[in-house]
N, C-alpha and C positions, 0 to 999 in steps of 0.2 A: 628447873634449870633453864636459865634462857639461850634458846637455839642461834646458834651466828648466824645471820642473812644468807652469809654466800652458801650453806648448804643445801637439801633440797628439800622441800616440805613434808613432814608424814606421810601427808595421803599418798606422793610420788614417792614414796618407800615402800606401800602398802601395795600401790602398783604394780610397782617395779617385780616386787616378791611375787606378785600370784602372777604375771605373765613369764615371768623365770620358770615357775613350776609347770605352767602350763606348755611351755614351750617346751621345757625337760620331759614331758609326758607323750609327745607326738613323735610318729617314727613314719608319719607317711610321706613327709619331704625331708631333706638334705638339712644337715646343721649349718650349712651355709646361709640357707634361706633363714633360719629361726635367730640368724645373728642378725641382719641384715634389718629383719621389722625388730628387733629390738631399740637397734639405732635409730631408726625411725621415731619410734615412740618417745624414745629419749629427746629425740631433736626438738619433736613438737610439744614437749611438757617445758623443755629448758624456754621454748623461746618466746612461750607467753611469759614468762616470768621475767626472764633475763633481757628480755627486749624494753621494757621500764624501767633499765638504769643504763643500758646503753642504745645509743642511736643504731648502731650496724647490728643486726642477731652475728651470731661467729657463723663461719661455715663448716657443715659438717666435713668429716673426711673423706675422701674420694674411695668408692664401694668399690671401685675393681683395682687388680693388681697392673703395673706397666708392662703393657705385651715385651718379650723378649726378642728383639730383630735377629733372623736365622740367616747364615749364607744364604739358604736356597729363597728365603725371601726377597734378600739382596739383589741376586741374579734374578729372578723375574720381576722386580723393578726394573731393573737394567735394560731389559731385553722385553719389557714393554710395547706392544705395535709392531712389533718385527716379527716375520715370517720368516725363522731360521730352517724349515724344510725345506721350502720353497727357495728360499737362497743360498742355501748352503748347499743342497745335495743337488747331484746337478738331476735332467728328468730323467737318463736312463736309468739311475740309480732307481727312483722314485718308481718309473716303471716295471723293474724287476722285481721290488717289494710288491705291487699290485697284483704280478704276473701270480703270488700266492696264494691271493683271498681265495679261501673255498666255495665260495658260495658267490652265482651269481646278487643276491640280495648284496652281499657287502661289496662289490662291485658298484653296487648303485647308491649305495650310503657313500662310499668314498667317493664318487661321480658328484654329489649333490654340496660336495665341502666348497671348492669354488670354479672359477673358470676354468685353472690351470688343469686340477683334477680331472676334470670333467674331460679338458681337450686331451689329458694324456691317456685316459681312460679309451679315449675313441680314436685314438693312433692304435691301441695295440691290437695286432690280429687276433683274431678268432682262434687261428694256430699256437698263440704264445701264453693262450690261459688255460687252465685245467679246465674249464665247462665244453665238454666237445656239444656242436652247432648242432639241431636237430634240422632234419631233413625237408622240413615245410617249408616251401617257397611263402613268400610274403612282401606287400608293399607297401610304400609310404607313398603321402604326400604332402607338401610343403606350400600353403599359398599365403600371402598376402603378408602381413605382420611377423607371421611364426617364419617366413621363410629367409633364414640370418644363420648365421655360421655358429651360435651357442645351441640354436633348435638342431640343426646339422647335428651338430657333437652328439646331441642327446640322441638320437635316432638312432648313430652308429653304435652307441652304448646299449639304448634299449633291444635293438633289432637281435640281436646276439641270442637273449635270450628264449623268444617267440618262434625262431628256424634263422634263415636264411632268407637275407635280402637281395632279391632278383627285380624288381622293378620301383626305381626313384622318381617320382615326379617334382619338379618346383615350381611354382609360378610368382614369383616375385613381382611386388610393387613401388617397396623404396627403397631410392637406389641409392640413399646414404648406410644402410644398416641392413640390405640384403644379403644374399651370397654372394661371397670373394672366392679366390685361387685358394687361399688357407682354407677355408671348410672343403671345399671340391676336395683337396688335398687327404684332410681326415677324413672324410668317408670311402675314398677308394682305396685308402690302405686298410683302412676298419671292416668293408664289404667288399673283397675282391672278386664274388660270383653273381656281382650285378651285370644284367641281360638287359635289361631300360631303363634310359637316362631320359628325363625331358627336363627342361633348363628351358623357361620361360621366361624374358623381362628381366633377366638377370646382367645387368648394365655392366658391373665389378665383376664379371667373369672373363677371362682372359684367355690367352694362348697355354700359361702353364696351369690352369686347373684342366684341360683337355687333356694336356700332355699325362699328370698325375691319373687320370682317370684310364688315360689311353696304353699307360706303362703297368698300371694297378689291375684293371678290370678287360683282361685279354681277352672275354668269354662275351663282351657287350654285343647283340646282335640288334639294337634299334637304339638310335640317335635320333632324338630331336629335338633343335636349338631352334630360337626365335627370340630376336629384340638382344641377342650380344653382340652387341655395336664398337666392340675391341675385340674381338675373336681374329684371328687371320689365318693364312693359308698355313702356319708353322702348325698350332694346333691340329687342326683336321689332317694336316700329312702323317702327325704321329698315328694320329688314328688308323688312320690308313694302314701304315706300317705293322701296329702292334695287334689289331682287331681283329683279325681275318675273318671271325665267323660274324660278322656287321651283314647283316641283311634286310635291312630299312634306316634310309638317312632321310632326314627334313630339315632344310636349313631355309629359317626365313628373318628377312628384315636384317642380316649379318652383311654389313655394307663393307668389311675389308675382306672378305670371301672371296675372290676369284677362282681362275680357272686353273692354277696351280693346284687346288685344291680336289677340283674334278680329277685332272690329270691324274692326281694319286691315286684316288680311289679307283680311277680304271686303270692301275696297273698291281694295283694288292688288293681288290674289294670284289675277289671273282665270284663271291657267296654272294653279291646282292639283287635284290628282286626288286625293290623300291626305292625311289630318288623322286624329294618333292622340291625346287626350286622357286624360292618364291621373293620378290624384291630384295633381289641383290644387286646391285649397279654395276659391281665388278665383272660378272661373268658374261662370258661372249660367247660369239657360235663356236669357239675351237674348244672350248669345254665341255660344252653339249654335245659337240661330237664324237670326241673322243669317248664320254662314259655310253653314248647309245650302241657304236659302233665296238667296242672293246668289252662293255660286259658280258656275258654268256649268257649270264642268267635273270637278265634284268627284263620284268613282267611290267610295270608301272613306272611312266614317266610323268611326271606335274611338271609345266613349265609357265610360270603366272610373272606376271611386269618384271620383265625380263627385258634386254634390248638386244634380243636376239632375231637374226632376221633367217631369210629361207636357207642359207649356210647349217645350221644347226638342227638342222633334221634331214641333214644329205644322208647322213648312215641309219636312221628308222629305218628305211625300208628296205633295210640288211642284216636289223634285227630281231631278237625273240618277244620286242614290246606289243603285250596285249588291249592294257588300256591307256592311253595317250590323252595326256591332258593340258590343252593350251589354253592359257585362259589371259586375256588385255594386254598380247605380243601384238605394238603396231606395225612392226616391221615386217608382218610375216604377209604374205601375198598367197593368193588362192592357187598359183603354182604349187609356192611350199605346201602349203598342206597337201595337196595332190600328193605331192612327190612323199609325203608326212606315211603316208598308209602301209606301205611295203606291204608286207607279210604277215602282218598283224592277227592275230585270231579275231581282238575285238578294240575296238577304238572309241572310246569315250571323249568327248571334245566338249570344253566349258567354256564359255563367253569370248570365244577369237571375235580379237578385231582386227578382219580381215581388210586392207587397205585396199583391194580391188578385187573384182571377181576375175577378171580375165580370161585368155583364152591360157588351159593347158598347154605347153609346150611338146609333151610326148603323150602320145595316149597310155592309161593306164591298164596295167595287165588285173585279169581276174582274178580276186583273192580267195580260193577257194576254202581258206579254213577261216575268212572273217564273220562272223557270226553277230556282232550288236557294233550298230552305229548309232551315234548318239551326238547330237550337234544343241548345246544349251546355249540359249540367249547370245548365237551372233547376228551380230548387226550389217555383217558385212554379208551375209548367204542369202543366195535370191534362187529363183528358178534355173537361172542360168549354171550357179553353180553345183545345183542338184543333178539337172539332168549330166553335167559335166561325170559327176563322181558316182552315177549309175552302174556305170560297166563294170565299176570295182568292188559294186555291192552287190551281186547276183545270188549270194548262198547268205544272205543274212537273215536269223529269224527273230531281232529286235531290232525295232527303228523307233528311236526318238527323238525327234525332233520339236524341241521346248522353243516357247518363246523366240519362235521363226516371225515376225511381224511383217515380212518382207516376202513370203513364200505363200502361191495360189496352189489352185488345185492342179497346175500343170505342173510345177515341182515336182510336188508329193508324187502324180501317178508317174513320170520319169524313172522312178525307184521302184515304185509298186509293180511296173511293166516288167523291172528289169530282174526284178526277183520272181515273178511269176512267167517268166519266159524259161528259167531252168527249173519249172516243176517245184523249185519251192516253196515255203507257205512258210506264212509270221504266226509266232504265238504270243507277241505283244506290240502293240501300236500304241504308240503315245503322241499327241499330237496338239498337247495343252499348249495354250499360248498365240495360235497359230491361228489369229483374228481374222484373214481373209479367206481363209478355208470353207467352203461351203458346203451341202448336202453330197456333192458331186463325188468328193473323195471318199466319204462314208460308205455311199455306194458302190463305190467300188472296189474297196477295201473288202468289204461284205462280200461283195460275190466271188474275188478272186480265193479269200483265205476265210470267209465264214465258217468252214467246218472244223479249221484249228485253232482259230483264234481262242484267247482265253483272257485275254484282259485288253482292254482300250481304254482312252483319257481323251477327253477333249473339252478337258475344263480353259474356261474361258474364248471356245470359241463361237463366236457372237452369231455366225453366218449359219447356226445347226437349227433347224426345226424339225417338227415331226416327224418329216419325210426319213430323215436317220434314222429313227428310233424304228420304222417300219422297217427297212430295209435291215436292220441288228436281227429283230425278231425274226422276219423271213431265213435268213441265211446262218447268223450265226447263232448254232443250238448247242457250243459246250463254253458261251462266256459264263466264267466265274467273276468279273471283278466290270465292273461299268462306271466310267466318271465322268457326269452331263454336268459340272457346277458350272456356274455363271453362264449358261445355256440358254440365256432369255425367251427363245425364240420356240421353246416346250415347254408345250400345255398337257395339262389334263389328256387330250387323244393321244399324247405320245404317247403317256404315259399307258394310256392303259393297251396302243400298240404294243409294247414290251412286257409288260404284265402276262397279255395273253398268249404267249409263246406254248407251244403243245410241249415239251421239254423244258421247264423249268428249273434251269442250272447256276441263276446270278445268287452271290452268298455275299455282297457289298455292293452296295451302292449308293450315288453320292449325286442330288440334284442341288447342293448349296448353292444358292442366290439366284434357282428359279423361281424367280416371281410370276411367272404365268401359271406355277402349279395352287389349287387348291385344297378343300378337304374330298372333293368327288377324286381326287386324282389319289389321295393320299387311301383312299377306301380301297382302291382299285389295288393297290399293293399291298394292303392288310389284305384279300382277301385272292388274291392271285400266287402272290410271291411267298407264302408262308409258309411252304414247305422247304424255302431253301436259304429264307433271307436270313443274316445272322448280322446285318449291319446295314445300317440306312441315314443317310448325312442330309435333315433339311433345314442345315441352318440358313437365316437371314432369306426364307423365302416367306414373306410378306402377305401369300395369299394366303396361309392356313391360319386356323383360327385353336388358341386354346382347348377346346372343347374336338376338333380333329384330333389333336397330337394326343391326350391324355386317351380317346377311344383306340387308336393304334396303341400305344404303349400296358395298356389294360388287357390289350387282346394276344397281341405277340410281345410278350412279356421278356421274351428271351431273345430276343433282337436288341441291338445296341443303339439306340436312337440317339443320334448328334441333334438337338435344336436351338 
């Protein structure tokens, strides 16, 4: 019988049957799937055939079913890109549901969703979560890049968990996306038992992150601001007001600071011990006066480019300030500082630039409890002014006088007379710097307080030879510390002057950039000082040779050798 064309041929019946059975026989996938290659196989036998009497093959039927659109599909198309927590619930809401997370971890998962989270996260107290704060004090610090009010946030978050944050550091660099008011803001509501704040370069910090800080963190006892060039006296008053236990403040380079702001703090900052003042333009001498003369407790003053003249240290020497520190005041005259000393235990003085030496006006009285005076790199102190400020030195047993370029050997002994006329004696002389100083002072330094001395420096003064180093040996027999660098003028016999001392007591010392020493000089101290040396500095001296240095360092192995 003959078959009609449009059917399909035997063999594709022959097919068809044994892939039928064979599909019928497998149970290890879905009858969906065994329907699926059936179609398949049908399509590819039809359309070799059937593609030779039509142009287009047909297409097969579409393998899957039309998904069914659900409301809840509907609505989150709709609501696509929108942030219906975030705008609908307002953030107390938001914050009471967090206030439940049990676990600090989910705290920090929910912290890590996005900004908002994060900043609400680091509003909430310590007090208003279930994880009570362990007791370890802990700090942070914030520089450069990382220091911006999202790293802020995260701190406030993270710190929670590790104890208790008591000291903040920031040091910030740019000031498009550093710290603002808003992060200050979050962290003193997030850390209320922060004790140290420092705020570096932080340009975007202002009057009300101080205030939040200064209403939030009542327990802060050290302040220190530098380079917040919008800061002003609103800020620092609150402080003042709310802080009481503030016991170290440094405000530097803050140009609307005045003395409004001094004023405060000497009339609510009666716990403080330290105030550093450093390039501010606003502040004058009635600010300075008032916190010298009004605090009780104030031990350290810093007063650096400052345009403050002799007015602002009329109350020093009425107060309990130990060490006083003026450093590149032009205005200040060799009266003021006279008048500067009062009653001081101890008087530290950094680079005055004294406008005159002048004659004192009143003689000064004897300070019988000042103990270290200390006068670095001023340009304006001569002989004149030394022997001036003698009678007020009598009971001192440190004098250093750095980088005096101006002061001879009659200075120096003016002082040395005036403390060895009441029986006292120095246990440290420093006197580095101090280029026109000669053998003369050495000597006599040695004979009056050789037996207590314990450490001397007379690095870089050019005027020292030998003859010092003899008169050290002779007299003083309990120095532990000796600094001869850039001593040119000691050789070899100094050296082995001081070597040979009958009581060998120095445990450091330091001839860096004598060039007149050699390897005979470097022998004489391997083989004298080795019972006591535990440090030895001879760098940039030019006479030793490889072969010295390696036979010391072989020998006294336990000395510390700088070369």
């Amino acid at each position: 019988m003959r078959r009609d064309s449009s059917s399909p041929p035997l063999w594709f019946l022959d097919l068809l049957d044994m892939a039928i059975n064979s599909e019928a026989n497998r149970t290890d996938r879905p009858t969906h799937f065994s329907t699926v290659s059936l179609e398949l196989s049908l399509k590819r036998s039809f359309d070799s055939e059937y593609y030779m009497n039509n142009a287009t093959p047909p297409q097969p039927p579409p393998l899957t079913k039309p998904r069914c659109i659900s409301p809840l599909s509907t609505v989150r198309h709709q609501t696509k890109g929108r942030d219906l927590i975030n705008t609908t619930l307002p953030d107390e809401c938001i914050s009471h549901i967090f206030s439940f997370l049990p676990s600090t971890r989910d705290r920090f998962s929910c912290a890590a969703v996005s900004q908002k989270w994060l900043s609400l996260q680091a509003s909430t107290r310590s007090s208003e979560t279930n994880k009570a704060c362990t007791d370890k004090e802990i700090s942070r610090c914030l520089e450069g890049k990382a220091a911006n009010d999202t790293r802020l946030a995260a701190v406030a978050v993270g710190a929670s968990a590790r104890g208790t944050l008591t000291d903040l550091r920031i040091r910030g660099t740019y000031a498009s996306k550093g710290i603002t008011d808003a992060g200050l803001c979050v962290i003193a509501r997030a850390c209320p038992t922060l004790k140290s704040l420092t705020l570096w370069d932080c340009p975007l910090v202002g009057a009300e992150g101080l205030k939040a800080v200064a209403q939030s963190c009542k327990t802060l006892e050290k302040l220190d601001l530098c380079g917040l060039s919008i800061v002003d006296d609103s800020g620092l008053i609150t402080v003042a007001e709310n802080c009481l236990n503030l016991t170290s403040i440094s405000i530097r380079s803050c140009a609307c600071v005045g003395d409004e702001s001094l004023e405060a703090l000497a009339r609510r900052s009666f716990k403080l011990e330290s105030v550093s003042l450093v390039k501010c333009p606003n502040i004058t001498d009635s600010g300075v006066f008032s916190m010298a003369l009004k605090l009780p407790k104030l031990e350290k003053l810093k007063l650096s480019f400052l345009k403050v003249k002799d007015g602002a240290l009329k109350g020093i020497g009425k107060s309990p300030i130990r060490v006083l520190c003026l450093e590149n005041l032009p205005g200040l005259t060799g009266n003021g500082f006279s008048s500067s000393l009062g009653s001081s235990e101890a008087v530290e003085v950094i680079s005055v630039s004294l406008s005159e030496e002048g004659e004192a006006e009143e003689e000064l009285l004897e300070l019988s409890t000042l103990e270290t005076l200390s006068l670095k790199k001023c340009p304006g102190v001569g002989d004149l002014f030394l022997s001036r400020i003698a009678c007020a030195c009598k009971f001192i047993n440190n004098l250093a006088l750095v980088g005096l370029s101006s002061v001879t050997d009659r200075g120096v002994s003016s002082i040395l007379n005036a403390v060895n006329a009441k029986k006292k004696t120095l246990v440290s002389l420093d006197l580095s710097g101090c280029s026109r100083i000669t053998d003369w002072t050495v000597v006599a330094a040695s004979k009056l307080f050789g037996e207590r001395l314990r450490s001397v420096s007379f690095d870089g003064c050019l005027g020292l030879t030998d003859r010092s180093l003899e008169a050290i040996r002779e007299s003083c027999h309990g120095l532990e510390e000796v600094d001869l660098s850039w001593c040119v003028g000691v050789t070899d016999e100094g050296v082995l002057s001081l070597a040979s001392a009958k009581h060998q007591t120095i445990k450091v010392l330091s001839l860096a950039g004598c060039t007149g020493i050699t390897d005979r000089g470097l022998g004489f101290i391997e083989m004298m000082m080795c019972g006591s040396l535990v440090g030895l500095n001879v760098k940039k001296c030019s006479g030793l040779s490889r072969e010295g240095i390696e036979s010391f360092r072989e020998i006294l192995w336990w000395c510390d050798l700088i070369c």
